[in-house]
N, C-alpha and C positions, 0 to 999 in steps of 0.2 A: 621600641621606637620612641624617640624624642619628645619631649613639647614642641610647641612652635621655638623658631630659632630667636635668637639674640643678633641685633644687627653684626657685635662682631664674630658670631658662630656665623652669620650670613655670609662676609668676606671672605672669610676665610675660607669657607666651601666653594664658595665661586671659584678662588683662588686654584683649588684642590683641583675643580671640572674644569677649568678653563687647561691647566695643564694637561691634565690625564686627557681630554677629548681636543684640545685644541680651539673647540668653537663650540658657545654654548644653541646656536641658533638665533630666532627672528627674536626682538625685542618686543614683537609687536604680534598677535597672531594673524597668519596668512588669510589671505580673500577664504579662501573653502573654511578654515578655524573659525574664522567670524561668521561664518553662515551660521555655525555648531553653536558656536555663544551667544549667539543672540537671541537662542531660545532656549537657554541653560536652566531650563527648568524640567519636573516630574514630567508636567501632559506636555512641552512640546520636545522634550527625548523619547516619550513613548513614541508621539508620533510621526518621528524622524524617522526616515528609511535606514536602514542598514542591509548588509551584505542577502540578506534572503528574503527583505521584502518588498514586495510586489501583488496591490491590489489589484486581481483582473476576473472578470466574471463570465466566463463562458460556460456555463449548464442551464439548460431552459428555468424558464422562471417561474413556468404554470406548475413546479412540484406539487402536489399535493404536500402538506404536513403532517409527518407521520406523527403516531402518538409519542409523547412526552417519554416513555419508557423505554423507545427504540431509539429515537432521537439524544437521548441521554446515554444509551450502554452504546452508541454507536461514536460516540465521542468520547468514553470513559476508557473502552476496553476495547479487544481488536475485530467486536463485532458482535451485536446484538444477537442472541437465538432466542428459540420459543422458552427455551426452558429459564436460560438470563433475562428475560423480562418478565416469565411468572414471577423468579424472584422479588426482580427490584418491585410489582405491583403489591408483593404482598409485605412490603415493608412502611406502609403506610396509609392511611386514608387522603392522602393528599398527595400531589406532584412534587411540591417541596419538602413535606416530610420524605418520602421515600429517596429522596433525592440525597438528603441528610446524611439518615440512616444507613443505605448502600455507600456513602464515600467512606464514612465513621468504620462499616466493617472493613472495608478493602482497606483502608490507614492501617487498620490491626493486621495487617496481613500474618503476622507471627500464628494468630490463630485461626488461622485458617488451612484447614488439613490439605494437602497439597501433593498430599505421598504416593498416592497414583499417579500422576504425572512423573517422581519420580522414578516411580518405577517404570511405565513406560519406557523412559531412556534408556534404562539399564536392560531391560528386554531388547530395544532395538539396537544392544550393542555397542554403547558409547560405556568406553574406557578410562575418559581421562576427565572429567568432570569433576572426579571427587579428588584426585590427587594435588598435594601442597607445592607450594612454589617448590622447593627442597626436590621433590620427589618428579614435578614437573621439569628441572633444571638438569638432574639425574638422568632421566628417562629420554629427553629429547631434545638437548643441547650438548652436556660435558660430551658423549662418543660421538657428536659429529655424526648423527645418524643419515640416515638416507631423508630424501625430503621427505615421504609419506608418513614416514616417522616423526620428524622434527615436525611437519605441520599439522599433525592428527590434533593437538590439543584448540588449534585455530578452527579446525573445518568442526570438529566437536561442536564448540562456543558458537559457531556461524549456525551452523544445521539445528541446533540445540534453540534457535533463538525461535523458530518458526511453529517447533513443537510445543514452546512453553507459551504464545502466543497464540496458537488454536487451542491447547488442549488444559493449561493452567486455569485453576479457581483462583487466583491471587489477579485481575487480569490489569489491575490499574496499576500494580507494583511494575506488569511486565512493561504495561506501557511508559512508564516513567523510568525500566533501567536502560530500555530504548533512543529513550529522549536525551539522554545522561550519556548514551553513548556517542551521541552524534555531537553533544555540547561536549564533551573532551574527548575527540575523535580520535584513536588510534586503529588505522588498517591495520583489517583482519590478515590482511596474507605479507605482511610485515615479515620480512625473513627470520630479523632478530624480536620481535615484540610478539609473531604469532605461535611461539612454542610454547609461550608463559599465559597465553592471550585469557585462559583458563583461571589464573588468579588474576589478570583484572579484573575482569568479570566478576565471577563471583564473591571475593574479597575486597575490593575497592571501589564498584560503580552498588553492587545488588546491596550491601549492607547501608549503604546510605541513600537511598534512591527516594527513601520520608525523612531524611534524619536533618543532620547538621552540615550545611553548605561551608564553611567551613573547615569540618574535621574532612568533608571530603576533597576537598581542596589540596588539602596536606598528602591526605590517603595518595590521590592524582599524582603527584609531586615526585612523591617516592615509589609509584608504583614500576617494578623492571620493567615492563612494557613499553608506559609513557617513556621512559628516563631514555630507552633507547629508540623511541620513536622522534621524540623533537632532538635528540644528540646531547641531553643534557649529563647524561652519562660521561660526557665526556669535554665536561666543560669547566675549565679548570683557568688558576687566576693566571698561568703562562700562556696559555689559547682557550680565550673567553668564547662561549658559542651560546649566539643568543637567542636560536631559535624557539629555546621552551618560553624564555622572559617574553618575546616579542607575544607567542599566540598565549601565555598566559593573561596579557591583556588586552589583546585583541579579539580573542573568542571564548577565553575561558572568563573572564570577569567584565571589566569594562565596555569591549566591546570596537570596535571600528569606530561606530558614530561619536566615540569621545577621544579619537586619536585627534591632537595638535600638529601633527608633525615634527619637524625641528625646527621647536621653537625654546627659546629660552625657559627653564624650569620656574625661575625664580617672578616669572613674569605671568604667569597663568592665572587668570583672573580664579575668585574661588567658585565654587557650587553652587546652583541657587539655594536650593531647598537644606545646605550645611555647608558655609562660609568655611570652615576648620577642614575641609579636603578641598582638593582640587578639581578643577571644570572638567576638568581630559588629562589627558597623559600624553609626552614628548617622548621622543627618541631616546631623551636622555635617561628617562626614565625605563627606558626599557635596557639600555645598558647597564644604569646602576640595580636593574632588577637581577638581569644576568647575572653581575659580578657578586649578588646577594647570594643563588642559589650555586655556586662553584665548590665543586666538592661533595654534591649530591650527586649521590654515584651506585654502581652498582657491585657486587662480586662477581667478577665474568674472568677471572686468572690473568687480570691486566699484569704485565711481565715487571711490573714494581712489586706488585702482590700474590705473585703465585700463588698462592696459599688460599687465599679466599675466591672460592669458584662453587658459591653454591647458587647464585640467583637471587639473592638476597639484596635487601637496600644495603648503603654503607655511606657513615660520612667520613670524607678526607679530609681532615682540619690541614693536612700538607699543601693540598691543592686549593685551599678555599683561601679568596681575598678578604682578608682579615682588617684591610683601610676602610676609613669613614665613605658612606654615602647620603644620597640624598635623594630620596624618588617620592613620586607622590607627595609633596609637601613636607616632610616632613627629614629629620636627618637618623641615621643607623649610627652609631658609635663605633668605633673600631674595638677590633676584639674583645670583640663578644664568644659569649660562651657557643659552644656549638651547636650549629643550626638555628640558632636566635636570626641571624639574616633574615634568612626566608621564611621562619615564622611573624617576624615581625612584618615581612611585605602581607605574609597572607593574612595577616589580622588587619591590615591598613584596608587591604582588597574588601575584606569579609562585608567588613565594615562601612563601605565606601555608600552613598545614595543612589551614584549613579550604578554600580554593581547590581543592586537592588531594581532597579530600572530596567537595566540589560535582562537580569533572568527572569524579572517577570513577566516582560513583554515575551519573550520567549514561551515562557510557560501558557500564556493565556494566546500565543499565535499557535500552538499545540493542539488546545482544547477547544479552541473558539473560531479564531478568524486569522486570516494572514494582516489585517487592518488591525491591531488591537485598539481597543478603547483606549483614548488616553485618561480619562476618568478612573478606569478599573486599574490600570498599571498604576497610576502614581496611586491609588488604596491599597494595593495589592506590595506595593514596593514599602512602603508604612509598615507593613504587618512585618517581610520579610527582613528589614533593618532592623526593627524594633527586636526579630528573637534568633538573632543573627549569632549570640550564641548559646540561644535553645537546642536543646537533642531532638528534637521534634520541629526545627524550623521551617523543615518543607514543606512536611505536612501540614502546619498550621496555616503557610501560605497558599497550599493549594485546597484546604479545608475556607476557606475566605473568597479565595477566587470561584471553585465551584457551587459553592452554595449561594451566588448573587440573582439577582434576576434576568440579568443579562448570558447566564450561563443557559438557563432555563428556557427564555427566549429563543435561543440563538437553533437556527436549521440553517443548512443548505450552505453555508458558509466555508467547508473545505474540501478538498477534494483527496479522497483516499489515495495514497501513496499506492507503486506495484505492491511491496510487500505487504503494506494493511490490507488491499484487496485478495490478494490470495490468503492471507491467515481469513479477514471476513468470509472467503466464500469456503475453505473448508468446514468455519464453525460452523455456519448457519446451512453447509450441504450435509451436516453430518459426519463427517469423513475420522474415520477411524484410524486412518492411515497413517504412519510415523516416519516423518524424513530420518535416513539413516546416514552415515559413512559409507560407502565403500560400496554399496549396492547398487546394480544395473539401473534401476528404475530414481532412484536417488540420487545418482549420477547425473541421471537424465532432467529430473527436477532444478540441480541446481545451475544445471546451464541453460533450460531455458531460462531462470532467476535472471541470473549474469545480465541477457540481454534487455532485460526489464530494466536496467538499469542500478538497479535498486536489492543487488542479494548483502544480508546482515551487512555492518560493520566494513564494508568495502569500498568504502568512499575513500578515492584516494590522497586528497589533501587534508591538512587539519581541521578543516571550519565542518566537517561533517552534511549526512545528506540535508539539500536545503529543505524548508517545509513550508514551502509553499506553491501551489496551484499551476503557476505561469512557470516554475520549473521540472514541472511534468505535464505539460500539454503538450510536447511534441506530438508531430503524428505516432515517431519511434516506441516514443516511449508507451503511446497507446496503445499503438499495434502487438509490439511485442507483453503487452499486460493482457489484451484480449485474448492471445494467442494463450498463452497459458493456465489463462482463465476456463477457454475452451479444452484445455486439455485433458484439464483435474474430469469435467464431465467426462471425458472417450475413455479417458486410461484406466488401466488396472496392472495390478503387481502379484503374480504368480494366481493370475487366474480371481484375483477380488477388486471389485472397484474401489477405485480411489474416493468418488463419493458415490453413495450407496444410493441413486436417484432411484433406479425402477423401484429397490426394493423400498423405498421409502413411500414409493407412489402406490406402488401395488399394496401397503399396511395404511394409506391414508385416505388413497382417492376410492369409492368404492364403484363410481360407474366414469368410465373414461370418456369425460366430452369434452372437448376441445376448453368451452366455458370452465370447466369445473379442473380443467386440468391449470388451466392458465390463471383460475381463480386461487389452489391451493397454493403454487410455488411462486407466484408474487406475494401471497402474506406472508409463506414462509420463510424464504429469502429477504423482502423488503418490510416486511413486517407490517404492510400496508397496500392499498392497491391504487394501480397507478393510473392516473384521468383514462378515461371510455376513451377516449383516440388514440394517445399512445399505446392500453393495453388490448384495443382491438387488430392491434401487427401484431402482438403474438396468437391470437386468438384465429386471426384469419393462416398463419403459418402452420398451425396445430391442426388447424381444422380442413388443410388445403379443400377439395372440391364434395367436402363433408357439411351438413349441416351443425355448427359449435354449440347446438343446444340439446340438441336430440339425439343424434347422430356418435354410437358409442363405437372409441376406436378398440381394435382388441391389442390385447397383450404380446405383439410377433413382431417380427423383425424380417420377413421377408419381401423378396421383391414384388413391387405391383405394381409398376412406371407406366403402365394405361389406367390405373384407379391411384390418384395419388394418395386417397383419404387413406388406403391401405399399403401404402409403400416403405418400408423401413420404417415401422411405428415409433421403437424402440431409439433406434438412433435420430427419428426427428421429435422425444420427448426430451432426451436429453442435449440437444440442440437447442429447442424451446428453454432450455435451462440456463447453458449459455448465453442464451440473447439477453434471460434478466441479470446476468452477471455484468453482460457488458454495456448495460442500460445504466445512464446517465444518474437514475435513482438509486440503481447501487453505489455507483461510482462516490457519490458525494455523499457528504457529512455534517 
């Protein structure tokens, strides 16, 4: 990419877009533009709304504050247990040290041994995990197979996501390939994207999920999936398709909050915090991005290229618009070498402040609040421009964000998604149990998912699931989370439960009082116990017309509808269990 222009490289381009578009736009930016510029700085882009947020507070206020170690792995990972907070306690003599130390191991994730988990999967039957794009393309695209076939490697990657989320030691990596998935959104059940869905996943989001924003950038770009997800595949300088340019800087970089409109390129006031790029980005800019990335393309036996049909990336120097452009500030020279284009846009993007503004606010509405600090983002966007082209730039920025005090502070501040609730309630119930393919009971798991809303990767526009609060408070979405929440309790799969309550109760609790029953699975579950009002509803439920101190229920399951204290023990302990799942104190974060 260029230096700044020369007035007559200036004319001339004009010249160039006034022809190719007709109309460059407003001279001046629109009423909504100028709302965006007038506070074209770090803290007030951070604390501009964009497409998912929404500060709204509905969970009681009287939480008690759990300890520092549950409050921390319940933000980190997809859900605090007794044995994830022996750890993180014995990593320190202090809050912040062990705070430190646990994110420093989890950034290593490389060494951290994780082969039971692998193996798991391979036990419950998952196939296509390990197989290469090549071998992926082979298997369940070239024969046109039937769909169980062609989507095995989608529902794998889907189902795959829930087991490495309860049952992974790596758990911050899962939650950041999560995150990554939702910021370059490609649905799962994508006809064309989800028979490959296998290598984005694990080849293009999981390898850079700490790394370099960036190389993944590029990784995205050319990944088969994306390319046939936004139609970039298929966008070429005879029918330009500009749906990858438009969400690459609308959701994957920049962001909404710094779109202009159409407005004139040449006219965009510059950055605050770095005059040398631009405020936002124009229409035009999303066209001459388009016309950057034509020619990135896939091998899929397009009838120019029979030949090439393995699933592979491929650049078309035939179909690529090889004329000068000019986007983001700056101008692209004409024929250029190949793929210079679009690496040159993505060095512009990488690079950009306000980019840096977009993902952090992102990252710290993840870990922290739907409200982010604007103080923390614009420090947090500093680190991330600054090593923008470090191998380690995520990490470095999420190593700055989480170690702040405001990380440390922060309770009660989000609310667990359906899917973080059912991964938190199998860690924290135990649950041994492995989502499979193809199995009755797994079947049945992933429809009730479905209606939560919220199963893997299934969001079906690009902007990915929203993460915030006021987009899962429906009653819907409650109802159908509770419902499934209750279920993990009742269920079992060929005669074993799904979480292992009595037997967990019958090895922990040694005399059954209502007290002591409601006293163990609120620490264990909530890590904490919840104010004497709220926790005397479960207590009086447990204990119906039984004394809750005294008063020892037994171990049966049979009817006794004129003594309630002895009426279906078994099924009103693990009811007692669901109530703390679908208690406000689980729920939040």
């Amino acid at each position: 990419m260029s230096s700044p222009l020369s007035s007559s490289e200036r004319d001339s381009l004009r010249r160039h877009l006034l022809q190719r578009y007709g109309a460059l736009g407003r001279a001046a930016p629109s009423k909504a533009a100028r709302a965006k510029l007038a506070g074209a700085s770090a803290a007030a882009f951070a604390a501009a709304p964009d497409l998912h947020a929404a500060p709204v507070a509905m969970f009681p206020k009287n939480l008690p504050k759990a300890p520092f170690a549950v409050r921390a792995l319940n933000n980190l990972s997809y859900g605090a247990t007794a044995q994830s907070v022996a750890e993180f306690n014995a990593l320190g003599s202090t809050g912040a040290q062990r705070l430190a130390n646990w994110v420093d191991w989890q950034l290593d994730w490389a060494n951290i041994d994780d082969s039971a988990l692998d193996a798991r999967l391979v036990a419950a039957g998952y196939t296509t995990l390990g197989k290469s794009l090549t071998q992926l393309w082979e298997d369940h695209v070239k024969p046109n197979p039937a769909y169980e076939i062609r989507m095995r490697p989608a529902w794998e990657a889907q189902r795959g996501a829930l087991v490495r989320a309860v049952h992974s030691k790596r758990q911050l990596r899962e939650v950041m390939v999560n995150f990554w998935h939702d910021h370059f959104n490609v649905t799962v059940g994508d006809f064309d994207a989800g028979p490959v869905f296998v290598h984005y996943q694990r080849d293009v989001l999981r390898p850079h999920a700490f790394g370099n924003f960036r190389t993944m950038l590029e990784e995205v770009a050319k990944s088969t999936s994306m390319l046939f997800y936004l139609d970039n595949a298929a966008n070429t300088r005879a029918g330009p398709n500009e749906n990858f340019a438009r969400e690459l800087l609308e959701l994957h970089t920049l962001g909404a909050e710094h779109y202009l409109g159409f407005m004139d390129p040449f006219q965009v006031p510059p950055d605050a915090d770095d005059p040398s790029y631009p405020a936002g980005y124009t229409d035009i800019d999303v066209y001459e991005t388009a016309a950057a990335f034509t020619g990135w393309s896939v091998k899929n036996g397009h009838w120019q290229f029979p030949n090439d049909n393995d699933g592979g990336f491929v650049y078309r120097q035939a179909w690529h618009d090889a004329g000068p452009k000019f986007l983001l500030g700056r101008m692209l020279y004409p024929e250029q070498p190949a793929l210079k284009d679009g690496r040159d846009v993505l060095d512009r993007l990488a690079s950009h402040p306000g980019v840096a503004r977009f993902i952090c606010k992102k990252l710290i509405r993840r870990f922290m609040s739907d409200t982010p600090d604007p103080a923390l983002v614009a420090s947090a966007a500093a680190v991330f421009r600054q090593n923008w082209r470090a191998p380690d730039q995520i990490a470095k920025t999420l190593r700055h964000i989480l170690n702040t005090d405001a990380f440390i502070n922060v309770w009660g501040a989000k609310a667990r998604r359906p899917f973080e609730s059912v991964a938190a309630a199998m860690r924290t119930l135990g649950s041994d149990w492995t989502l499979a393919v193809g199995t009755a009971k797994s079947d049945e798991f992933a429809w009730r998912m479905g209606f939560t809303g919220h199963a893997p990767y299934d969001w079906p526009a690009p902007n990915g699931y929203p993460d915030t609060q006021e987009a899962w408070s429906g009653s819907g979405s409650y109802a159908m989370t509770w419902k499934i929440l209750n279920w993990l309790t009742e269920t079992q799969d060929n005669g074993v439960p799904l979480a292992p309550i009595l037997a967990a109760t019958r090895n922990k609790v040694g005399s059954w009082t209502a007290n002591a029953l409601v006293d163990y699975w609120c620490q264990r579950i909530l890590g904490y116990q919840p104010t004497a009002a709220r926790k005397q509803t479960l207590v009086a439920f447990m204990a119906q017309n039984g004394d809750p101190a005294s008063y020892v229920i037994t171990d049966t399951n049979t009817w006794a509808a004129t003594d309630l204290k002895r009426h279906y023990n078994q099924e009103r302990l693990r009811s007692m269990v669901s109530l703390i799942l679908m208690s406000p104190e689980f729920l939040v974060r």
